[in-house]
N, C-alpha and C positions, 0 to 999 in steps of 0.2 A: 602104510596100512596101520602100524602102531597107534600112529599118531592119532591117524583119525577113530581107535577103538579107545584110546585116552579120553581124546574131547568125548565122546560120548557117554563114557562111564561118569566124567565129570557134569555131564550135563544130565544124567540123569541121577543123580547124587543130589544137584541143585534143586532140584523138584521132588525130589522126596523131601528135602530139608522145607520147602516151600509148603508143602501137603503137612507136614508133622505142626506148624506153626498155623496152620489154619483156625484153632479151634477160638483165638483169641485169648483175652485177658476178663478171667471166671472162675472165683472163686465163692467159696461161701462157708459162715463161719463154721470152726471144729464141733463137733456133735458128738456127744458122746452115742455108742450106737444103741445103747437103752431108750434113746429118745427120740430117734431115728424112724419117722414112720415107713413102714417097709412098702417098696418096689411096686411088691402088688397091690398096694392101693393106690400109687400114683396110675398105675397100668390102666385100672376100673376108672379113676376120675378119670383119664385123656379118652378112654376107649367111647365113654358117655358123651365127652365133647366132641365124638366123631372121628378121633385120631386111629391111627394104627400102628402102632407101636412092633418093632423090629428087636431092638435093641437096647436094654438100659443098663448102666456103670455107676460105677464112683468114679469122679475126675474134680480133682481141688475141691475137697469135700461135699460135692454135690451131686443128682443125681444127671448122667450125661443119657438124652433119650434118643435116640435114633428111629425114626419112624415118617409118618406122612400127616401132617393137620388136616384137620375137616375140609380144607378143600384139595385132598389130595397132593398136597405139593410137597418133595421132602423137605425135611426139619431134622436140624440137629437140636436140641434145645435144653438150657441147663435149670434145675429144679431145687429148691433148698429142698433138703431129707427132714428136716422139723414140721415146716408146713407145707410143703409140697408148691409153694409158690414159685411160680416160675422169678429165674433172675437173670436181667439182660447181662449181655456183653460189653464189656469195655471194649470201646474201639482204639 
């Protein structure tokens, strides 16, 4: 019975480690945060293109948005904080 509460803990150890590595390789360059255009104007540009926005961060100096794109589908999707342009993922 140990045993098999072992393997489980280790196997769901695995997939947390597997979940925390998802976001991929995204960074963008350091900003100072004077020059930083804030949050709620990326919020108003997505909300215009249809989006709906849940959730937004800082992750590797960028902004991390959690939400749905214009055709409803979720998005995690990473944003330079200077120009609010969106920046793909390195795969």
């Amino acid at each position: 019975m140990k045993k098999l509460i072992w393997i489980a803990a280790a196997a769901m150890s695995l997939m947390a480690a597997d979940v925390a590595l998802a976001d991929g390789n995204v960074s963008c360059p350091v900003t100072p945060r004077a020059e930083r255009k804030p949050a709620a104007e990326l919020t108003a540009k997505l909300k215009s293109l249809g989006w709906v926005i849940r959730k937004i961060q800082i992750y590797n100096n960028c902004y991390e948005v959690y939400g749905f794109d214009e055709n409803k589908k979720p998005v995690e999707a990473f944003f330079d904080p200077k120009t609010l342009e969106r920046v793909r993922v390195a795969s």
